[in-house]
N, CA, C and O atoms as a DFTB+ gen file, in Angstrom:
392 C
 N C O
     1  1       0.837      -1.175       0.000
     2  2       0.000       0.000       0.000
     3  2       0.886       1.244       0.000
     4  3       1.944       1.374       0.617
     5  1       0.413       1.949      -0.624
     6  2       1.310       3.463      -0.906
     7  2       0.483       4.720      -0.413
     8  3      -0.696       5.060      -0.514
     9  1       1.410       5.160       0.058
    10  2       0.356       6.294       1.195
    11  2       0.968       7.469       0.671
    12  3       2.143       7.770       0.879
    13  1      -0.164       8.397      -0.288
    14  2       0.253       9.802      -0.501
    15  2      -0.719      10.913      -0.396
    16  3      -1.909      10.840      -0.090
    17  1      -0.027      11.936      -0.694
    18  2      -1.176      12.912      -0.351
    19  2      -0.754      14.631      -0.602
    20  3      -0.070      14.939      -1.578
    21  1      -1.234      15.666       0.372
    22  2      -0.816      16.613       0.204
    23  2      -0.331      18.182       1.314
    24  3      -1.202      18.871       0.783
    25  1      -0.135      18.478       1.621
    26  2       0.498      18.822       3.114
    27  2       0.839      20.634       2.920
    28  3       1.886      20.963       2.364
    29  1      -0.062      21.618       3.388
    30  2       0.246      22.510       3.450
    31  2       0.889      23.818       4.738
    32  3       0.512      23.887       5.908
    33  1       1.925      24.728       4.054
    34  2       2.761      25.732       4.703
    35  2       2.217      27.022       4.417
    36  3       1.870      27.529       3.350
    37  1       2.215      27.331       5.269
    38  2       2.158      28.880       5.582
    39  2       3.342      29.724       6.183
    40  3       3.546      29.768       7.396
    41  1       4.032      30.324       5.348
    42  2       4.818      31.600       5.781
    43  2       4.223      32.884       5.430
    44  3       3.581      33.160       4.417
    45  1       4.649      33.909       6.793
    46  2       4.665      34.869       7.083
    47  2       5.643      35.856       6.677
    48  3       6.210      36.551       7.519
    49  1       5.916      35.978       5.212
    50  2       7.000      36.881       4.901
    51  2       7.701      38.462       5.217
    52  3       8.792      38.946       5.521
    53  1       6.273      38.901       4.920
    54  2       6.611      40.725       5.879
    55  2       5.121      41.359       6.237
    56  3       4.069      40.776       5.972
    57  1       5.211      42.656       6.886
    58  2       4.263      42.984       7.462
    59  2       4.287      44.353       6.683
    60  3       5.321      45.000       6.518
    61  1       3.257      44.667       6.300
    62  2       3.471      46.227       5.209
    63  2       2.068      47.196       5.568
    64  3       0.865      46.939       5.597
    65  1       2.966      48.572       5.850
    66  2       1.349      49.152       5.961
    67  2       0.747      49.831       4.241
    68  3       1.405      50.082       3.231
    69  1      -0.694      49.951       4.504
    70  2      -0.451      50.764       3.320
    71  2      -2.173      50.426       3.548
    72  3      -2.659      49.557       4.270
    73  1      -2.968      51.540       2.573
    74  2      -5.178      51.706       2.087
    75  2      -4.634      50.096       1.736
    76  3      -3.655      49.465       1.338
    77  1      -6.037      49.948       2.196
    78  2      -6.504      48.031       2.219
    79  2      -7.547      49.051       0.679
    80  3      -7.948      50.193       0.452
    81  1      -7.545      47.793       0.069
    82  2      -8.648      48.199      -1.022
    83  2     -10.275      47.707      -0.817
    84  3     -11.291      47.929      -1.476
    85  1     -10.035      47.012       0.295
    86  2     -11.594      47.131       0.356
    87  2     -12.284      47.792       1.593
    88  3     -13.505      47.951       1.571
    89  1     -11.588      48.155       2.601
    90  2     -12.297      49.360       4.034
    91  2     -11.879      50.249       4.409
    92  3     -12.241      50.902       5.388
    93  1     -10.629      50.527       3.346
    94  2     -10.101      52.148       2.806
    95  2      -9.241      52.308       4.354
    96  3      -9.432      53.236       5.139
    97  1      -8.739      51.721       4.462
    98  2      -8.333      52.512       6.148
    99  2      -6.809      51.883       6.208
   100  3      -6.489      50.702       6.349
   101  1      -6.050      52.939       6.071
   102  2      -4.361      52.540       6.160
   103  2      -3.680      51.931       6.998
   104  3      -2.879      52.535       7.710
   105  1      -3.877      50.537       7.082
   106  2      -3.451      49.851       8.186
   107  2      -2.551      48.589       7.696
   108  3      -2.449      48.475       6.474
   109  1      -1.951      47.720       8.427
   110  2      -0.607      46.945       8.147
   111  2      -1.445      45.540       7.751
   112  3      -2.400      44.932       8.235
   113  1      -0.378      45.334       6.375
   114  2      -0.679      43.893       5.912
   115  2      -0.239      42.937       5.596
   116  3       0.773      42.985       4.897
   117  1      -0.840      41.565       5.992
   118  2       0.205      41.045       5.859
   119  2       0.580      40.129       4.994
   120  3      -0.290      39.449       4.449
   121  1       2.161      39.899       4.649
   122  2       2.419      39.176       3.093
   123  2       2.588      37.801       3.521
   124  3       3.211      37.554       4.554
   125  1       2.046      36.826       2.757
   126  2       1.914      35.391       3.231
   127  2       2.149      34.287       1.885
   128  3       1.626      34.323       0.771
   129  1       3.123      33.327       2.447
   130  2       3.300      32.293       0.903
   131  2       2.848      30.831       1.821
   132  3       3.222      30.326       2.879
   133  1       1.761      30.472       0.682
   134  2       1.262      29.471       0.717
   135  2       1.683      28.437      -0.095
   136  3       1.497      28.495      -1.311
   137  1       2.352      27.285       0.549
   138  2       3.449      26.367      -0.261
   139  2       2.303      24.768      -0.130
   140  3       1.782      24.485       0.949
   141  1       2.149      24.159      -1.019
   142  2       1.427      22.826      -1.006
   143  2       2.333      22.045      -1.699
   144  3       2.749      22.287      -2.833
   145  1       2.707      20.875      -0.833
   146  2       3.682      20.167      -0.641
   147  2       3.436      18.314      -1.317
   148  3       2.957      17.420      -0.619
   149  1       3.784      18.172      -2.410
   150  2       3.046      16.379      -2.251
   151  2       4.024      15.550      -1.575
   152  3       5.233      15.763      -1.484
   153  1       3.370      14.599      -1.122
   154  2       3.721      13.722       1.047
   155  2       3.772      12.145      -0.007
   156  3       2.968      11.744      -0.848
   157  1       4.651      11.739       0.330
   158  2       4.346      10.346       0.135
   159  2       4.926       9.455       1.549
   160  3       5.997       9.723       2.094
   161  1       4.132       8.525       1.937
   162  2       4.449       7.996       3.381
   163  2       4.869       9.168       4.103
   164  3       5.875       9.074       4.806
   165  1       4.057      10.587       4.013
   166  2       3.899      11.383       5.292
   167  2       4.792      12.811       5.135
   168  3       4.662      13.943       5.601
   169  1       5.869      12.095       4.136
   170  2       7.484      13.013       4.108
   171  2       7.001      13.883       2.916
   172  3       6.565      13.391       1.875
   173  1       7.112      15.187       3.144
   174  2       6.748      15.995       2.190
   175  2       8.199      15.896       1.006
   176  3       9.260      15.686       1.595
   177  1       8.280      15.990      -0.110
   178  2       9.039      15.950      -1.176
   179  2       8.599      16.771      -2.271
   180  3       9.424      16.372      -3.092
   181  1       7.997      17.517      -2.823
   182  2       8.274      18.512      -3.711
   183  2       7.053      19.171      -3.598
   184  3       6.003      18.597      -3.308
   185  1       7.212      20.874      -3.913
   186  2       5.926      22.106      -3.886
   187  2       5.047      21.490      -5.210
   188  3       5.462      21.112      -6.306
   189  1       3.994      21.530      -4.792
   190  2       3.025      21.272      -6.361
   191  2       2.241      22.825      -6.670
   192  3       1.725      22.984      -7.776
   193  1       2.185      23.951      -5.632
   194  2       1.624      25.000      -5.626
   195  2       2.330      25.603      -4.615
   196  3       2.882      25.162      -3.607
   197  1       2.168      26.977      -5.200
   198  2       3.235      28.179      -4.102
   199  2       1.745      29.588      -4.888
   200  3       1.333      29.759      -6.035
   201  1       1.491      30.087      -3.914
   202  2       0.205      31.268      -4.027
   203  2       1.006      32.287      -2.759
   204  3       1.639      31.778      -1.833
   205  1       0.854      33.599      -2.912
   206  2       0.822      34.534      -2.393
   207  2      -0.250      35.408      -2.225
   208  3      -1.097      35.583      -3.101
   209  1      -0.256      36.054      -0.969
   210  2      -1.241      36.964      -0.500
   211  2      -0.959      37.748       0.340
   212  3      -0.117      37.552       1.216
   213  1      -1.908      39.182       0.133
   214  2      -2.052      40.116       1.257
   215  2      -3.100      40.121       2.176
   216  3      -4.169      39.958       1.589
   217  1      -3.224      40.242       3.395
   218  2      -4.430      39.888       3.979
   219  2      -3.987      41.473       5.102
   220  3      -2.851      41.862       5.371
   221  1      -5.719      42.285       5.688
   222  2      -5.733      43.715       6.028
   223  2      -5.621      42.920       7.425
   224  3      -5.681      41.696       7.543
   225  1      -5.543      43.338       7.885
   226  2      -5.093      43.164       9.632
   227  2      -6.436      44.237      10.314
   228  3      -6.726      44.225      11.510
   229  1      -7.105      45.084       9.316
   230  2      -8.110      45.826      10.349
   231  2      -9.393      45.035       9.732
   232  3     -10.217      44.767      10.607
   233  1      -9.705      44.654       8.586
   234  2     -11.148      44.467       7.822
   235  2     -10.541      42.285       7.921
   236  3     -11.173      41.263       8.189
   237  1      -9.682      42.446       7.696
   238  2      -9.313      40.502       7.259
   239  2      -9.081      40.101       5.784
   240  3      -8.507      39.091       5.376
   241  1      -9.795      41.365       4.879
   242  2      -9.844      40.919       3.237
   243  2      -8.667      40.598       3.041
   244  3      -7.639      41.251       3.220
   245  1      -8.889      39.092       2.493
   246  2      -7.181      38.732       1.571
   247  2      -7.854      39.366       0.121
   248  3      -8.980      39.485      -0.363
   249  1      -6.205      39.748      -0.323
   250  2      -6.435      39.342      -1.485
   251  2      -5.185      38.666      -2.303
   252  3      -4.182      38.987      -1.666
   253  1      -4.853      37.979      -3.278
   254  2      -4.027      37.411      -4.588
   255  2      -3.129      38.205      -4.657
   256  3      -3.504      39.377      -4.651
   257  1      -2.069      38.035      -4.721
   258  2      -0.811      39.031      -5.360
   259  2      -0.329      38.090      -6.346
   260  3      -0.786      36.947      -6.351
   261  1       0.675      38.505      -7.303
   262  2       1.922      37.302      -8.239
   263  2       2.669      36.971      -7.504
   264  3       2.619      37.350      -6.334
   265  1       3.947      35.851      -8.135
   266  2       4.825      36.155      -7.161
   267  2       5.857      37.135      -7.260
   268  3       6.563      37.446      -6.300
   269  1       5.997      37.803      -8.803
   270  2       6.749      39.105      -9.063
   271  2       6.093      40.144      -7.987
   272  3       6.849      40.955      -7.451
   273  1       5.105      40.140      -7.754
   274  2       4.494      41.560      -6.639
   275  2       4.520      41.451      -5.368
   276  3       4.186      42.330      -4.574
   277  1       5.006      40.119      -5.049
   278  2       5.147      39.413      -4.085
   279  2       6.523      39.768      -3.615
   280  3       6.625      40.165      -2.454
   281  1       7.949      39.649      -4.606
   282  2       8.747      40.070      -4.234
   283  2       8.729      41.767      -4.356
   284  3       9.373      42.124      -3.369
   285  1       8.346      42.850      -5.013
   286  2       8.144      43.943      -4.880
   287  2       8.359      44.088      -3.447
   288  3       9.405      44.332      -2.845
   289  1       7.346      43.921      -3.073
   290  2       6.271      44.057      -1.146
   291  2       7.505      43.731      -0.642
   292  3       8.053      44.691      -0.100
   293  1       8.247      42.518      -0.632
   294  2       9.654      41.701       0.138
   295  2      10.390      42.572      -0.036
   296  3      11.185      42.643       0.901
   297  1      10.609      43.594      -1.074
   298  2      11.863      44.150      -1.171
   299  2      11.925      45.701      -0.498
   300  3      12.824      46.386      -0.011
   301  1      10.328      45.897      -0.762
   302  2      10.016      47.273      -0.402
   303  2       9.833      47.126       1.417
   304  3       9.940      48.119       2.136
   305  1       9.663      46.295       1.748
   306  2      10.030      45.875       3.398
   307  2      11.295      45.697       3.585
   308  3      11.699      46.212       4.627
   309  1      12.105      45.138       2.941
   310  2      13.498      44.858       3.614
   311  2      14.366      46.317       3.382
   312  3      15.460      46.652       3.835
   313  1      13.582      46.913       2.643
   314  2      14.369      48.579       2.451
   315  2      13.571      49.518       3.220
   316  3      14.187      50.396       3.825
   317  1      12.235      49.481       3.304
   318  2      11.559      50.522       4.124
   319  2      10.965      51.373       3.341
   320  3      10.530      52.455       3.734
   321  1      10.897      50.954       2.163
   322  2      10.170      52.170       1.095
   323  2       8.647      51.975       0.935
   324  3       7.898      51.076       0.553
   325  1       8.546      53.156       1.373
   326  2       7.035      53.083       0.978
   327  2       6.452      52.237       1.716
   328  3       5.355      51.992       1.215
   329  1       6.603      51.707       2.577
   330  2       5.099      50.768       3.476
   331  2       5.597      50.767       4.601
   332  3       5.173      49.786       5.210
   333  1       6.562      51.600       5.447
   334  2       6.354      51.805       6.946
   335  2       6.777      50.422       7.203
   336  3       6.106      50.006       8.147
   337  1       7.546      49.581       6.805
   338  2       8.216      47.908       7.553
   339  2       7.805      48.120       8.937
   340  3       7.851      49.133       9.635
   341  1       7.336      46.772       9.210
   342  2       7.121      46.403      10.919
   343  2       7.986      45.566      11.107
   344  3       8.906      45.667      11.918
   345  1       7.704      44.364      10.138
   346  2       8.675      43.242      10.221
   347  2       8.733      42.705       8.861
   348  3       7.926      42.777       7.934
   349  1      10.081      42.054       8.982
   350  2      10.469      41.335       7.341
   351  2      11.629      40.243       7.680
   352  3      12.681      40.078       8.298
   353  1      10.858      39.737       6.992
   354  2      11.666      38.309       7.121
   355  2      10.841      36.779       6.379
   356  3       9.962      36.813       5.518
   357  1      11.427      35.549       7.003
   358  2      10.545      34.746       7.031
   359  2      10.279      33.963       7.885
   360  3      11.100      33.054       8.005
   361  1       9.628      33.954       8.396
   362  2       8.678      33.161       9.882
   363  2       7.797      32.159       9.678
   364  3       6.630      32.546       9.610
   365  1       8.012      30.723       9.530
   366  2       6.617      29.583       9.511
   367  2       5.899      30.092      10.446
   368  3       6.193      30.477      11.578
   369  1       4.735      30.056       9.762
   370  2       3.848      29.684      10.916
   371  2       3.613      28.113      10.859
   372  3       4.240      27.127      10.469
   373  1       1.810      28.521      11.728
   374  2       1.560      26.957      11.718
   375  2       1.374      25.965      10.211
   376  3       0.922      26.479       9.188
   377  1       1.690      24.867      10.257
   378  2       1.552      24.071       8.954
   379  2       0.310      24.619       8.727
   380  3      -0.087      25.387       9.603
   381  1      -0.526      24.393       7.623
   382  2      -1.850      24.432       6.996
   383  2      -2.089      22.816       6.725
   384  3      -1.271      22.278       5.978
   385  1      -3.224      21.947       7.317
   386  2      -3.010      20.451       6.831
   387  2      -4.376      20.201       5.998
   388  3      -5.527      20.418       6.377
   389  1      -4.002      19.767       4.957
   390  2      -5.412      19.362       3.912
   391  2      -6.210      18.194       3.741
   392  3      -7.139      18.195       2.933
């Protein structure tokens, strides 16, 4: 019997302020990569999907970024331009399990 499947990550890449586009109110957001992993007997072994997002910290709306805009946001945090950096880096959070 062969046991496979699919196993998801959540990182916390940076924290950016900047108008949320949907409750208009300039508050910090945060950049997040969502990595889905295929598991065979449990052991994760290669990304089958990698998605990025911004999510508002005052309203909750995510929304889709690329991953070119994705690094933008990463770069414009690790320099301080334009979005007020809180934090930047990369931080797991908790797994995501599917």
């Amino acid at each position: 019997m062969i046991i496979f499947g699919t196993k998801g990550y959540l990182y916390q890449l940076a924290i950016l302020t900047f108008v949320c586009g949907r409750c208009g109110n300039p508050s910090a957001h945060t950049l997040r990569k969502r990595v889905t992993k295929f598991t065979l007997f449990f052991v994760p072994l290669f990304p089958i999907s990698t998605k990025y997002t911004t999510q508002c910290t005052f309203c909750a709306a995510e929304q889709k970024v690329t991953g070119e805009q994705a690094e933008q946001l990463q770069a414009q945090a690790a320099g301080g331009q334009g979005g007020g950096q809180v934090y930047g880096g990369q931080a797991p959070q908790q797994p995501h399990q599917h």
